[in-house]
N, C-alpha and C positions, 0 to 999 in steps of 0.2 A: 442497648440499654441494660445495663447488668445489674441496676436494682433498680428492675423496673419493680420486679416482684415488690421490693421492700415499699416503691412509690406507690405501689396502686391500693398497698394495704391500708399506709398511710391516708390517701384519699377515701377508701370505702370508709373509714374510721373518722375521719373529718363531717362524710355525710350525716351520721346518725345526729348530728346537729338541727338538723331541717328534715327529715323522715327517716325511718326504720328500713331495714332490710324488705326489701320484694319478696313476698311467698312462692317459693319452688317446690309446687303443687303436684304429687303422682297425681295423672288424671286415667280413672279407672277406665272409662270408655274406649279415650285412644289405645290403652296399655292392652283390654280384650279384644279390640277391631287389627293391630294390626301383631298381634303375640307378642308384646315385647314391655318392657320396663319405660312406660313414657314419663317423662315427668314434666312440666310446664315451668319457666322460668316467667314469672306475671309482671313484669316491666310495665304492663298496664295500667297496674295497680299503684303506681305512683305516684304523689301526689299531682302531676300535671300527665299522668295518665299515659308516658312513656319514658324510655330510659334515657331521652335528649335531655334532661333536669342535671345528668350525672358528669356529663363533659361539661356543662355551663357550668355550674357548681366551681368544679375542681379549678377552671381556668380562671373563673374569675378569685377564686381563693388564693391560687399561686402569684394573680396579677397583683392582689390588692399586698397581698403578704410583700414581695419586694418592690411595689411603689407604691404605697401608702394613702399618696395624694392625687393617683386617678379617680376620678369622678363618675367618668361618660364612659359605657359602655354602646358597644352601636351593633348592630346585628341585620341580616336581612334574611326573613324567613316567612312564607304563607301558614306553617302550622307545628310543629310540633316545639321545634326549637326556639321558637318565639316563646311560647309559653314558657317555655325550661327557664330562658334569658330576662323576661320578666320575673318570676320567680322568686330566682336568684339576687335580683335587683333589689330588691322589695328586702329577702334576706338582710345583705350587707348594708341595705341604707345607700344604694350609689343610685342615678340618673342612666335611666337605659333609654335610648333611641333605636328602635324598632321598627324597621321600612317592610312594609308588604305592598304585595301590591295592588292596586284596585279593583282586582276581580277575586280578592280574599272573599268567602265566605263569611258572611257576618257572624256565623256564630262562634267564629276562628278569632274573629277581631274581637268579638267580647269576651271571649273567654282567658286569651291575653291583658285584655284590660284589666280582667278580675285577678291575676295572678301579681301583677305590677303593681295595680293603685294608683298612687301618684306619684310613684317610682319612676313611672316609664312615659315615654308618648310615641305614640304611634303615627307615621308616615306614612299611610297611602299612595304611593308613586308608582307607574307604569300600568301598563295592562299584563306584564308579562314578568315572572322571575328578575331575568338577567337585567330590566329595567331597574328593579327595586335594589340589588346588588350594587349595579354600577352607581345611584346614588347614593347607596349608604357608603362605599366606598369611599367616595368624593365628602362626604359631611365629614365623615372621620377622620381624613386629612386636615380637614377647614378646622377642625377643634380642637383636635389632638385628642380623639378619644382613643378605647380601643376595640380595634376590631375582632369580634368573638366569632368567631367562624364556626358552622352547624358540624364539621367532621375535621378539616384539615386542620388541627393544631395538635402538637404534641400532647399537651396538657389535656383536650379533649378526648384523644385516645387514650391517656393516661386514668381519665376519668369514670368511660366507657368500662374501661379493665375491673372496676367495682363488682362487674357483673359476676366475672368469672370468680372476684374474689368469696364473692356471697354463694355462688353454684357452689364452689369447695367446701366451702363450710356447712350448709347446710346440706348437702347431700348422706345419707348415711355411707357410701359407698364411689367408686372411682367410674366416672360417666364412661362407656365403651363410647359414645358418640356424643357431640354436641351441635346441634345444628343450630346455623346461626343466618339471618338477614341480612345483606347487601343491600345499601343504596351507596353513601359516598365512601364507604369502608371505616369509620368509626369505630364501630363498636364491632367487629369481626378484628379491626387490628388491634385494637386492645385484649381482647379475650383470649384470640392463639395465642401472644406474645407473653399473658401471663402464664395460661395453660402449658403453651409447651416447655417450659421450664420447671412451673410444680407439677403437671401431671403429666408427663413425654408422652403415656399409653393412651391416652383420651387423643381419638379420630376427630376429624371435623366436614361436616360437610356446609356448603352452603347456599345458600339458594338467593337469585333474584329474580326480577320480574321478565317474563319473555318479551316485553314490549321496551326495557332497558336494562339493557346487557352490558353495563358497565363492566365489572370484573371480567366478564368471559374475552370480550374481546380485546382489555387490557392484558392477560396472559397470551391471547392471544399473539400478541404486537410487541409484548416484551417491558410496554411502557403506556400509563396511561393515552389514551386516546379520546377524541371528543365524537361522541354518536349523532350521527345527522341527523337523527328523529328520533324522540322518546316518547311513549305512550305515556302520559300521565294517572292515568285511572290511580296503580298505587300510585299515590300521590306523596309517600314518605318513604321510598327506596327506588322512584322515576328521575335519576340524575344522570346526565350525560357524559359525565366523566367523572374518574375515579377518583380520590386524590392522592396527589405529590405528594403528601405525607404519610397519608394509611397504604400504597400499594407499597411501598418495600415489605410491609408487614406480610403480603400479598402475594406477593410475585411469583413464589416457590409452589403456590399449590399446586396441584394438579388438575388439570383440565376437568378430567371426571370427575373431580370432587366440587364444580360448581353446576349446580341446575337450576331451569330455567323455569317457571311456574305460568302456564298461560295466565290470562288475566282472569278468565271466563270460571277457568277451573278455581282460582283463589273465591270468586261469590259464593264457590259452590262449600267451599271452606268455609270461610265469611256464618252462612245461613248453618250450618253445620255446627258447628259452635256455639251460636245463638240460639238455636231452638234443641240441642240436644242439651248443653249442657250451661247455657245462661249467661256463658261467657261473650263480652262486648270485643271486637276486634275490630281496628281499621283492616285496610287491606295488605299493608306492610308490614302490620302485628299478626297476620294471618299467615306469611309467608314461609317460618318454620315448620308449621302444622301441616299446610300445603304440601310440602316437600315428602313429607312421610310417603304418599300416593308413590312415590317412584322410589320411596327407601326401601320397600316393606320388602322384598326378597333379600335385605341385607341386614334389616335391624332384627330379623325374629331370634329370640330369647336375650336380646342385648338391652343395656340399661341407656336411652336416650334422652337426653334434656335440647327441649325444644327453647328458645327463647322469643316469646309472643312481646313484642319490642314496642307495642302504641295499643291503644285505645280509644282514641279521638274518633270514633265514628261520627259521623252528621248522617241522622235518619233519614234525612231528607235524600238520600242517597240510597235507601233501604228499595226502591220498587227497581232502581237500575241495577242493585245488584242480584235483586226477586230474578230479575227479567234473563240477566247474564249467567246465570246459575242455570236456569231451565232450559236454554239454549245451548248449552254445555252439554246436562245431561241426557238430553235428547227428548226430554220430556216439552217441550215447544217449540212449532215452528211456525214459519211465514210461507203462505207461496201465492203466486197469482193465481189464479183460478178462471178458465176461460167458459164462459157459463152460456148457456144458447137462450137468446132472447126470446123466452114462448112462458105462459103459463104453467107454474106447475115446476119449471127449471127446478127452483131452490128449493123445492119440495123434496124432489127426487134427489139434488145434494145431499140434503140433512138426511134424508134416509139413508144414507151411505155409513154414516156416523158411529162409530162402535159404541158404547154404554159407558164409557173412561173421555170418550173425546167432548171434551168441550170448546165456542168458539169464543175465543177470546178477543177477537177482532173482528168488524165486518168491515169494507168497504166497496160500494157496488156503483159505479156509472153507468147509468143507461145511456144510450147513444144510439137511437130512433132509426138511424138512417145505417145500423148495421147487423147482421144477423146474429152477433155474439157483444158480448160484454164483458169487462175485464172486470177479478172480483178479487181487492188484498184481503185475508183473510190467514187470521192467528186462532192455530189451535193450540188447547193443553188437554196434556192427556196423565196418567197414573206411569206409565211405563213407555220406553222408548219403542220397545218391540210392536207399540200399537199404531205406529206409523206404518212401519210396513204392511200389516194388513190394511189398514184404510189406503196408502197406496195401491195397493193390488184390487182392494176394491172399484179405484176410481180408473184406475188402468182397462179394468174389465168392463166399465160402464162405457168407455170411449171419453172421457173428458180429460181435456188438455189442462195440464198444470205445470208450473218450475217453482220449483224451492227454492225459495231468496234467503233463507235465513243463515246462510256461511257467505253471502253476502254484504264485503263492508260498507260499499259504497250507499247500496241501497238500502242497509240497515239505518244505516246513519240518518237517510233520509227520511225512513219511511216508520220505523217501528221507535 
């Protein structure tokens, strides 16, 4: 693309139509925790509260620009990119068809509604993704509409590229590093493709989710590839394969320049950001931030812009990431607890208890015809180091216990 640079200016420039540049915030916290020049790129802050607004925008601007008389735009997306495509719909004055699918989150479904109006209608089909795909698929044929695709189109990437255009310009100085989010490769292949051409000396690193490793194992293979299983938690960079479109932008980096973010460690981001500094992040908008944990022996005294890519949190979601956050940092755990059936037992427990441990869970079956009893039971505490003494303590009293809490199987079940 040899003006792409001249295109993406072009598009950044088109946007100011429908909102303003994103604030690319120095944020003083991060910049004294890990020594270094952090800045925030707030894609959050956009009017649908991620930078998926900037590829629907663009594409459907270049669609309407050389064919006049499309109508029907069709899209199939559970959250971010539906909003963007409603939108934009609403913008232009066109008919957007919009397929999710029925295990959307209502407050996903309405907030798309709001963005649309009566622009748009929404299809509820399938219980799963690839269900709502393959019919928006199939209706966009049936009509001749067109299909707006969340990352694989040119003009999407071309759109995404806005970002890097606004990082350029409003930054006072040339970014040492820019880390950026992976899920279908969007907005990672717009951003090098303008950057390494205006700014060759800006590094990049970039991070996805450890639970979907789309890029890592796309370098890996040489060529995208489809992953057998994706953890959804993020649920706005958990895509099983990369796209045909955005990894040529792709293909050259280097291994070590992509990292993997457990899911547990991003909650711990997540809450980190909300209660230090007020900032709303989903979990895919947390995943720049996240990555610092493993920059910081490489960023100290360099100027880094992170790019926090969404803001669509649903609160309703706030006690499971509480939960996976403190699991993480060792500050709670689960474990059975085998307790001897007599008087006075759980007395003798709770005295064991250090001044920081509290129980966050009981669960006790008595079972008359046995000398012991199984007991689930969730502590929290101030610091993780107070497990091991409450361990040792319980080791020295003689009572049997197992730690379930690095367990998936029975997390799932039980906590």
């Amino acid at each position: 693309m040899d003006n792409f640079i001249a295109q993406a200016r072009a598009a950044e420039q088109a946007m100011r139509a429908i909102f303003p540049a994103t604030p690319l915030q120095r944020n003083e916290y991060l910049s004294a925790r890990f020594d270094a020049d952090i800045w925030l790129k707030r894609e959050d802050l956009s009017p649908v509260r991620s930078y998926k607004l900037r590829g629907a925008f663009n594409a459907m601007r270049k669609v309407l620009a050389n064919d006049p008389g499309q109508k029907v735009f069709v899209c199939a997306s559970a959250g971010n990119h539906a909003q963007g495509v409603a939108f934009v719909c609403k913008h232009f004055g066109v008919r957007g068809v919009i397929f999710m699918p029925v295990t959307t989150p209502q407050q996903k479904i309405d907030k798309t509604r709001d963005f649309g109006g009566e622009n748009i209608e929404i299809r509820l089909i399938g219980d799963y993704f690839d269900d709502s795909l393959a019919s928006a698929q199939a209706y966009c044929a049936q009509v001749g509409g067109y299909f707006l695709a969340p990352f694989d189109d040119d003009d999407v990437i071309e759109g995404q590229a806005s970002v890097a255009v606004e990082i350029m310009d409003e930054l006072p100085t040339v970014p040492d590093l820019v880390v950026l989010p992976v899920g279908g490769g969007g907005l990672a292949a717009g951003v090098i493709c303008f950057m390494r051409q205006a700014l060759p000396q800006t590094r990049f690193r970039f991070i996805e989710p450890l639970g979907a490793p789309s890029l890592t194992q796309a370098i890996a293979a040489g060529a995208p590839v489809t992953l057998p299983r994706v953890d959804s938690f993020v649920d706005g960079a958990a895509v099983a394969r990369i796209g045909e479109k955005t990894f040529p932008f792709l293909r050259d980096i280097a291994p070590g320049d992509v990292l993997l973010a457990p899911e547990d460690r991003i909650c711990v981001t997540i809450l980190d950001m909300l209660n230090v500094e007020g900032i709303v992040l989903e979990p895919a908008g947390a995943l720049a931030i996240d990555a610092l944990n493993d920059l910081k022996d490489q960023i100290r005294g360099k100027t880094v812009v992170c790019v926090t890519s969404g803001g669509n949190f649903d609160f309703e979601r706030l006690p499971e990431v509480k939960e996976r956050a403190q699991r993480y940092s060792g500050v709670k755990k689960y474990f059975i607890l085998r307790l001897p059936q007599r008087p006075g037992a759980l007395r003798d427990f709770l005295d064991l208890l250090g001044p920081q441990d509290d129980i966050a869970r009981f669960e006790y079956l008595k079972k008359s015809a046995r000398n012991f009893g199984s007991v689930l039971i969730g502590i929290e505490t101030t610091e993780a180091e107070n497990f091991l003494r409450l361990f040792e303590r319980l080791d020295h009293a003689g009572l049997v216990y197992h730690d379930i809490t690095e367990d998936d199987l029975l997390a799932q079940f039980v906590i």
